[in-house]
C-alpha positions as CSV (number, residue, x, y, z in Angstrom):
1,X,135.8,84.7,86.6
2,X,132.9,86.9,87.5
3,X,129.6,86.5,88.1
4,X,126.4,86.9,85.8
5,X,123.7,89.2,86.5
6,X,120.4,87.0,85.9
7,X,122.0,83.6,87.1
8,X,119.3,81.5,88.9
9,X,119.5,81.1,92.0
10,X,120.9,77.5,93.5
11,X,119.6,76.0,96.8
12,X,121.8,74.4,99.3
13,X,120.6,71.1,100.1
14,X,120.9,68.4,103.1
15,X,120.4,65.1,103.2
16,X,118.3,65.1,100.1
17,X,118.2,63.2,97.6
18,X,117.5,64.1,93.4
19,X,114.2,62.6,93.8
20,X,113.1,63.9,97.1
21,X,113.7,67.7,95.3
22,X,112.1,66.4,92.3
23,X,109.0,66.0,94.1
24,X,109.1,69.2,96.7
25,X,108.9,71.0,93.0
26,X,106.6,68.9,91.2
27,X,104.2,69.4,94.6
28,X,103.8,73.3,93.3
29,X,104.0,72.7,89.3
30,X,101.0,72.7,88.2
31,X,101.5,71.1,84.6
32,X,104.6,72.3,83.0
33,X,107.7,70.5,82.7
34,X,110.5,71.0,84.5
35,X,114.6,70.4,84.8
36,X,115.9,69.9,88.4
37,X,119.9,70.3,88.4
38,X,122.0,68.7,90.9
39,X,125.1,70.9,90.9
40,X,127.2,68.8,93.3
41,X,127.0,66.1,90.8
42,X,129.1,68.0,88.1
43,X,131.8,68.5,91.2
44,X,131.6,64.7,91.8
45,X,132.3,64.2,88.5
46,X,135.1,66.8,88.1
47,X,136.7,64.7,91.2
48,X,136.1,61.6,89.3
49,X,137.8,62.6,86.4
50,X,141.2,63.7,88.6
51,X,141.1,60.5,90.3
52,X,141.2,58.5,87.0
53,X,142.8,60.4,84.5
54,X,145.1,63.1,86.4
55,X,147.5,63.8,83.3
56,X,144.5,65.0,81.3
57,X,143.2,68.1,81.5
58,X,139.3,68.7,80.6
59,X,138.4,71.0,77.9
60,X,134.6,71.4,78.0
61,X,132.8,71.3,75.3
62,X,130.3,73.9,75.4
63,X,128.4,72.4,72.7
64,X,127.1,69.6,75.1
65,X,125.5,71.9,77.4
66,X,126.2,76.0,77.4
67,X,124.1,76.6,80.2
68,X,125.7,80.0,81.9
69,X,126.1,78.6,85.8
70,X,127.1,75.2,84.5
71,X,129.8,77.0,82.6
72,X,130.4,79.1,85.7
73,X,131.4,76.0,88.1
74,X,133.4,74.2,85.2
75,X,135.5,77.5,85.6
76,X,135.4,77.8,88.8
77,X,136.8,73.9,88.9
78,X,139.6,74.8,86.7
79,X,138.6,73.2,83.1
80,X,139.3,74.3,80.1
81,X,136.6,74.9,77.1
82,X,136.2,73.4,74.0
83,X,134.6,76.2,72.1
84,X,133.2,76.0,68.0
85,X,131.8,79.3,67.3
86,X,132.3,82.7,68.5
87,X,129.0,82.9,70.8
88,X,130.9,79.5,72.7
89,X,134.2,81.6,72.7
90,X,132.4,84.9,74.1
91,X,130.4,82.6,76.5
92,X,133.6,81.8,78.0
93,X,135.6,85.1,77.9
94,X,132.6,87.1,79.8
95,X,133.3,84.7,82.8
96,X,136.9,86.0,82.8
97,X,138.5,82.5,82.0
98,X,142.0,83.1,80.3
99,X,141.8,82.7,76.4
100,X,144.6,80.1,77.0
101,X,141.9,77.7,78.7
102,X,140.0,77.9,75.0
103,X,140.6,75.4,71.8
104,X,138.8,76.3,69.3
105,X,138.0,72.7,68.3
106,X,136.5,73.1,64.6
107,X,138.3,71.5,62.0
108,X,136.1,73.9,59.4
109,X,135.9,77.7,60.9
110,X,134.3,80.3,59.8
111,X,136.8,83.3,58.6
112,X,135.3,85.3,60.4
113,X,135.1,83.6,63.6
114,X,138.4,83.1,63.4
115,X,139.6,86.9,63.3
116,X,137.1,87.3,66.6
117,X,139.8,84.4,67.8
118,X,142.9,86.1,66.8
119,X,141.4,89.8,68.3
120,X,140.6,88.1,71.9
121,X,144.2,86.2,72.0
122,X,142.4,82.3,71.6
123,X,145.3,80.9,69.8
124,X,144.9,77.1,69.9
125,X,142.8,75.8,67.2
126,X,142.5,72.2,65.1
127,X,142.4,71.8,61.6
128,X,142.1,68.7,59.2
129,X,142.3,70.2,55.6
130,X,144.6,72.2,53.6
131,X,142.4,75.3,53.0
132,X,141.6,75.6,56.6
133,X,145.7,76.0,56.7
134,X,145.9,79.1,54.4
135,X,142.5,80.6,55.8
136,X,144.6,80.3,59.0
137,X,148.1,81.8,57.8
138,X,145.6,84.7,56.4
139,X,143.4,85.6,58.8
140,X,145.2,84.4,62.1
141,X,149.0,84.3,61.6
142,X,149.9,83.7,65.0
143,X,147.6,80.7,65.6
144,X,148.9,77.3,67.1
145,X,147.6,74.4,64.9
146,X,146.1,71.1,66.1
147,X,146.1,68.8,63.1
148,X,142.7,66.1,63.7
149,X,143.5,62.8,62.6
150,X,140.8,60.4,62.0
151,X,140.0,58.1,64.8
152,X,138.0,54.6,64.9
153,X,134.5,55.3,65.8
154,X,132.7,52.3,65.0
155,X,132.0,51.6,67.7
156,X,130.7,55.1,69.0
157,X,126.8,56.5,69.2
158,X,127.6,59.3,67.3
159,X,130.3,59.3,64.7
160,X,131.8,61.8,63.7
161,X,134.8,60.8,61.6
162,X,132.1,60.9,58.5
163,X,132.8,64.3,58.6
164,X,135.8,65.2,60.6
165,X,139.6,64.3,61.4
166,X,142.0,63.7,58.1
167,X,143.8,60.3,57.4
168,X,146.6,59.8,59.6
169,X,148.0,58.6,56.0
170,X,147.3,62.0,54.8
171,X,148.8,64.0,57.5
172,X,152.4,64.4,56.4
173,X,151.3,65.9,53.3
174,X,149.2,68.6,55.7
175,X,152.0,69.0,58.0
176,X,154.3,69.5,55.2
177,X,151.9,72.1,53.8
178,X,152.0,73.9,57.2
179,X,155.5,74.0,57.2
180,X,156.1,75.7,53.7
181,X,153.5,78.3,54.3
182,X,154.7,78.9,57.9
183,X,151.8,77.9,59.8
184,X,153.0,77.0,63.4
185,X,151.6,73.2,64.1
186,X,151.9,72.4,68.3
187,X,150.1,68.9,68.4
188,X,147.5,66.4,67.3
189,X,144.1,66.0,68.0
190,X,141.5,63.0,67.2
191,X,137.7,62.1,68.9
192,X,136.7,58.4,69.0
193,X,133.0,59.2,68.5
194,X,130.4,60.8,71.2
195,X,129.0,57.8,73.4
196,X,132.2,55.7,72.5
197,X,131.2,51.8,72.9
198,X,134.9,50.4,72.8
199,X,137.7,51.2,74.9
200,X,140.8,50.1,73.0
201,X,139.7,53.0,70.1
202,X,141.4,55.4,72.8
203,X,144.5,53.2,72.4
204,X,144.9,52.9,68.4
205,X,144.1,56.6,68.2
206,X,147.0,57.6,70.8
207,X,148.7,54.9,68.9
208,X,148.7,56.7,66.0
209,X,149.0,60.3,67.2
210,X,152.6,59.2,68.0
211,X,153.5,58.2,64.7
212,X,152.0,61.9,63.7
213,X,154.5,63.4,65.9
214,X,157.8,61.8,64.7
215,X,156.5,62.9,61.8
216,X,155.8,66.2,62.9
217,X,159.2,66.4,64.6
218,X,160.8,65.1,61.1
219,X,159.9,68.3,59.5
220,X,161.1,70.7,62.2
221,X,157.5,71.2,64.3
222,X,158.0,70.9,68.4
223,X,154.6,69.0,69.3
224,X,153.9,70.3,72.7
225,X,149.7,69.1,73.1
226,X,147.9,66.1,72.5
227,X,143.8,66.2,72.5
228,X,142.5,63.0,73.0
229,X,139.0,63.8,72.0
230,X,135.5,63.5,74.3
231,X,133.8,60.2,74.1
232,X,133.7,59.2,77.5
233,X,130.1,58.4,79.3
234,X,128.2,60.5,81.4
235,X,125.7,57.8,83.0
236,X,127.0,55.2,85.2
237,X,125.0,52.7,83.2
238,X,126.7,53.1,80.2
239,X,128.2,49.8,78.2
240,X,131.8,51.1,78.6
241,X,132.2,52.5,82.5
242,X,134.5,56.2,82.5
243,X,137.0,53.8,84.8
244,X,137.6,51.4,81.8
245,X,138.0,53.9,79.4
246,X,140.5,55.8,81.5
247,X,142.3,53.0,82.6
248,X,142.5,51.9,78.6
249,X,143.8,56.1,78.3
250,X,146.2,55.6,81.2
251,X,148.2,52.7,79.7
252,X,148.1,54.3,76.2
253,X,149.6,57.1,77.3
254,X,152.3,55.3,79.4
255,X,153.5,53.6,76.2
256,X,153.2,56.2,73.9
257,X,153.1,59.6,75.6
258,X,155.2,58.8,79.0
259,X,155.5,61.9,81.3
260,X,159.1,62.7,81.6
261,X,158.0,63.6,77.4
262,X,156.4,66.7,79.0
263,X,153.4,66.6,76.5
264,X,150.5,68.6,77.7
265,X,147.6,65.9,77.4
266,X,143.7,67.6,77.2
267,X,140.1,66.0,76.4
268,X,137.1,67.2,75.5
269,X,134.6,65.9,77.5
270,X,131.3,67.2,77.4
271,X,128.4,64.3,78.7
272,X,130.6,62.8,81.0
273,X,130.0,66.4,83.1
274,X,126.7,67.0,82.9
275,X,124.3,64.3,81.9
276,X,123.6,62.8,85.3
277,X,123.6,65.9,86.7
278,X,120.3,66.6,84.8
279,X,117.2,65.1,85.3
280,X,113.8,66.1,83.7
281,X,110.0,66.0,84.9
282,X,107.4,65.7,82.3
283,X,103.5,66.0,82.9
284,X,100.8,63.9,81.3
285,X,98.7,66.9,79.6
286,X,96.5,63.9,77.8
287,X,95.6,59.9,77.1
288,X,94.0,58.4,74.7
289,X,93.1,54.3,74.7
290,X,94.0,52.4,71.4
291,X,93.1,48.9,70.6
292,X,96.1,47.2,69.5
293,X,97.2,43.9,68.6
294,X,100.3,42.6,70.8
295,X,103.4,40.1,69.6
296,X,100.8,36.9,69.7
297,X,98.5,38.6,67.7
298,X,95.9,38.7,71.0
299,X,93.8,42.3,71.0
300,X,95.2,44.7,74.0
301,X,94.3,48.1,74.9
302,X,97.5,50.5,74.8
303,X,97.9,53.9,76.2
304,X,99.0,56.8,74.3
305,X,100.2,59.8,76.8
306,X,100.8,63.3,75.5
307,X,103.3,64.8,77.4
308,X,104.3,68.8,78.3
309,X,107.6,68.4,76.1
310,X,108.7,66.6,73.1
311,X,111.1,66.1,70.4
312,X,111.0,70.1,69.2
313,X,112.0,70.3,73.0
314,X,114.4,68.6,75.5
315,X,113.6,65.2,73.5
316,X,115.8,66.3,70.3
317,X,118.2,64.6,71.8
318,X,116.4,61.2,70.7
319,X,116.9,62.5,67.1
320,X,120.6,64.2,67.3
321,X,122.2,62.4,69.5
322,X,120.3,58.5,69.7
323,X,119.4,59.0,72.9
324,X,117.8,55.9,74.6
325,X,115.3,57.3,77.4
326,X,113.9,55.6,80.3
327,X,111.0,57.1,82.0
328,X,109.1,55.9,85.2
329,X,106.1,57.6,87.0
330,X,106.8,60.4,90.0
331,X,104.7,58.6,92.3
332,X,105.5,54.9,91.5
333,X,102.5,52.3,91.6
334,X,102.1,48.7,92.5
335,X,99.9,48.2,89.7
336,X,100.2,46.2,85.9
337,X,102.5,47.7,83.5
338,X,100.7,48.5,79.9
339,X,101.8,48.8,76.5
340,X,101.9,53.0,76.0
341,X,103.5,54.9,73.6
342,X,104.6,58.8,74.3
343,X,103.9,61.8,72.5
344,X,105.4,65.5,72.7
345,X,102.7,68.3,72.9
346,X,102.9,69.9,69.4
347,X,100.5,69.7,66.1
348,X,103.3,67.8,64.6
349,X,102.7,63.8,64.5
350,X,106.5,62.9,64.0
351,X,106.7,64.6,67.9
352,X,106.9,61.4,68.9
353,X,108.9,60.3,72.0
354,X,108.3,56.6,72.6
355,X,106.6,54.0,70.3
356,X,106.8,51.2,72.4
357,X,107.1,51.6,76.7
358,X,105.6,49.6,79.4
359,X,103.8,52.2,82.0
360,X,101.0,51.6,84.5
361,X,98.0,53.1,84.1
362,X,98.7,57.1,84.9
363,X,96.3,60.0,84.6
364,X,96.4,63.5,83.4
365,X,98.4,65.5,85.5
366,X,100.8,63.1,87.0
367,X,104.6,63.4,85.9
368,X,107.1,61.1,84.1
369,X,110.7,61.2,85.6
370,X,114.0,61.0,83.1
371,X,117.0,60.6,84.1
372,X,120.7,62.0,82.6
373,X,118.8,64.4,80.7
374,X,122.2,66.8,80.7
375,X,123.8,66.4,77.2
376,X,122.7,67.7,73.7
377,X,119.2,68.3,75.2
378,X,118.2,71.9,76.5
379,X,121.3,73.2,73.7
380,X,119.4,72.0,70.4
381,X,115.6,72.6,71.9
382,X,113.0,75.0,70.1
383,X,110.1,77.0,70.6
384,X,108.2,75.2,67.8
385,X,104.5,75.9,68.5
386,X,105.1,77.9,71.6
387,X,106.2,75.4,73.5
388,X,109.1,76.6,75.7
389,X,112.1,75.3,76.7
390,X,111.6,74.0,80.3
391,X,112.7,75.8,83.0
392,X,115.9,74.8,85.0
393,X,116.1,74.2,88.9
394,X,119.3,74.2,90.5
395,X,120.4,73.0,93.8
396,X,123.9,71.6,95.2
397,X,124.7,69.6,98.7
398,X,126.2,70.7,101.5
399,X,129.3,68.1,101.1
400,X,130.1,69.9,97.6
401,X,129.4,73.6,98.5
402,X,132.2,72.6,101.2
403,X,134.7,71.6,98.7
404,X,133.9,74.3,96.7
405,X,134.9,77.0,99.4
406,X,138.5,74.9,99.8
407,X,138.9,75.9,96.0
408,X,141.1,79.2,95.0
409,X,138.3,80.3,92.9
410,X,135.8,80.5,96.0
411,X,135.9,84.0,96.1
412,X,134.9,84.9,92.4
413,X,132.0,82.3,93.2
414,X,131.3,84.1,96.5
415,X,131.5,87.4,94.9
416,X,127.9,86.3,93.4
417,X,126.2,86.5,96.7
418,X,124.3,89.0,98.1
419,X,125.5,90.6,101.5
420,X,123.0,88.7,103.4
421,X,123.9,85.1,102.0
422,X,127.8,85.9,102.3
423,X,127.1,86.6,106.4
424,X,125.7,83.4,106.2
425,X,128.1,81.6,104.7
426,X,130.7,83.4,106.8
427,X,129.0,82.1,109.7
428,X,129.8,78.7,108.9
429,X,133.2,78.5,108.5
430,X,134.0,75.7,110.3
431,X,132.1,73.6,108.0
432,X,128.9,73.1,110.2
433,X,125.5,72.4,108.8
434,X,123.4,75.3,107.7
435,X,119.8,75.0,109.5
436,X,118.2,72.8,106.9
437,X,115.1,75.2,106.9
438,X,117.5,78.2,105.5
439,X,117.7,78.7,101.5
440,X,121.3,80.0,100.4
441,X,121.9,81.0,97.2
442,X,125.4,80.9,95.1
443,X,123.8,83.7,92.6
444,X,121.2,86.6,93.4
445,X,118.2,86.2,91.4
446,X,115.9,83.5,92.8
447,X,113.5,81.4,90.6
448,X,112.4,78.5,92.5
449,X,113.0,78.0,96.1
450,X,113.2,74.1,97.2
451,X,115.3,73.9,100.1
């Protein structure tokens, strides 16, 4: 992996908390939005996810979040990446990660998309119709096939078996296909929905990707991979906790999947990485005071704030991906809450954020705080109106940067410093605390200095 000219700098932290960096910024913003990035909680997570699922192996999906230093740690980690276009496959090569860390996870490519995949060597790739299978045998004859079955996501956020994953009832006839045209099948693949509401779906779905491999191993394949999909929650106030859901996984795979079977088991996880680890600052550019009529039919006034971003911006998530957002003032206040509603700051009257939120009475200028603001946000925004995409903040505690230099991949992380900041790591190689009043930076162009 190398490092990326034009990387923002990241600021090594101690004894700091999200909030207490959220406000050293806010204190020199004058009225734009911004993102502050905790780095260390994307590591926490990565140690999470080995504690409670060490068979599986992460496959980022890009899709959730494709910032360039996010991808950079994942790397550095040791994840794979679940990539659906070329520009999420080149994201990935130009960090030097090993084309055999890529699925390309898209049941529906496009052709030419997948000859880029066959020039760079990224090999693995899912299908779930039987065009897909003689685009493949044309275009990229050496490819290993995943077939996507169709999981339960009823009980998901997002589902996205609408549109995706075959029948498992259908899947002999595919893998019969496959074999007659002599396209090389290696394993089965499913997703139980993004935001998935119901552990046991894990269980069915590895339930039935068994039966698809006896059947695959009926007509001559050797199934080598299973995918067990994304899913899995990214805020640790999520109905389903990541620890139920693997625990769920765990014992699925035991029955079905033991490890003396030698299957290779990955995910795509995508939220559960990096939601938490963003959190977004919004400022009220304007308020109006309505008269309206609350559930008792008694008269109230109600607030409407206009904030610096909106629904074109980080807030698309609220449309894409039914995101439920909870905001609370910067500087909290002892003082009644009031019906308000919250609006993005476009010309468009469907940028609407929140109809219906209890705030206390706040003033132009002040900021609104959201949490887990990681996933499908800053990926889908827009420009609309010429209001940009907020800037991003980084910075990572001491305790992580730590575990980070135990890591083989240190160096090529290192190799982003300038001269100066490498000394100054070096100088601490026994672990001891940096002089909180010194900035360190994992990458060489500053932005925002915090620390």
């Amino acid at each position: 992996m190398k490092s990326q000219t034009g990387l923002p700098s990241v600021d090594v932290v101690l004894d700091k908390t999200m909030m207490d960096v959220v406000r050293e910024i806010a204190a020199v913003n004058d009225d734009e939005p911004f993102y502050t990035v905790d780095l260390g909680d994307i590591v926490y997570k990565y140690k999470l996810w080995r504690l409670n699922l060490p068979r599986v192996h992460p496959f980022y999906a890009v899709k959730c979040n494709n910032n360039s230093l996010v991808l950079e740690l994942l790397a550095a980690l040791g994840t794979g990446f679940d990539c659906a276009s070329k520009a999420e496959i080149e994201a990935v090569l130009k960090m030097d990660v090993d084309p055999s860390r890529i699925i390309f996870a898209n049941p529906c490519k496009t052709g030419s998309f997948i000859k880029y995949a066959a020039t760079v060597g990224v090999d693995v790739m899912t299908f779930d119709n039987e065009m897909e299978l003689h685009k493949t045998k044309r275009l990229h004859p050496g490819a290993k096939m995943v077939i996507r079955i169709r999981a339960d996501d009823s009980s998901s956020i997002c589902r996205l078996g609408i549109k995706f994953g075959c029948e498992v009832t259908h899947a002999p006839y595919l893998l019969q296909v496959a074999k007659e045209i002599g396209v090389d099948v290696v394993g089965v693949s499913f997703h139980v929905g993004s935001g998935c509401r119901d552990a046991s779906a894990y269980s069915r779905a590895i339930e039935s990707s068994h039966y698809v491999f006896s059947v695959g191993q009926k007509l001559g394949f050797t199934f080598t991979l299973l995918d067990i999909g994304g899913g899995f929650p990214g805020s640790r106030d999520a109905d389903v906790s990541f620890e139920e859901i693997a625990s769920v996984v765990n014992n699925a795979l035991e029955t079905y999947f033991p490890a003396e079977m030698g299957i290779e088991i990955i995910s795509e996880p995508g939220r559960f990485f990096v939601a938490s680890a963003f959190t977004l600052t919004t400022n009220i550019i304007a308020r109006r005071i309505t008269d309206d009529t609350n559930e008792d039919g008694i008269k109230e006034q109600g607030r409407m704030y206009y904030l610096s971003d909106g629904v074109y911006g980080s807030f698309n998530c609220l449309i894409f991906d039914h995101a439920v957002v909870s905001p609370f003032p910067l500087d909290l206040k002892n003082t009644p809450l009031l019906k308000s509603s919250l609006w993005g700051p476009t010309c468009d009257s469907m940028d609407k954020v929140m109809d219906n939120c209890y705030l206390p009475h706040m003033e132009a200028g002040e900021f609104l705080v959201f949490e887990n603001m990681g996933a499908y946000t800053i990926c889908a925004a827009s420009n609309f109106n010429g209001f940009e995409t907020p800037p991003l903040n980084f910075f990572m505690p001491q305790h992580a940067l730590i575990y980070l230099q135990q890591l083989p991949s240190w160096p090529c992380l290192r190799n982003a410093l300038t001269p100066e900041q490498s000394e100054l790591l070096d100088s601490n190689t026994d672990n001891s605390v940096p002089n909180s009043s010194e900035t360190m930076h994992l990458c060489s162009v500053p932005e925002v200095v915090v620390a």
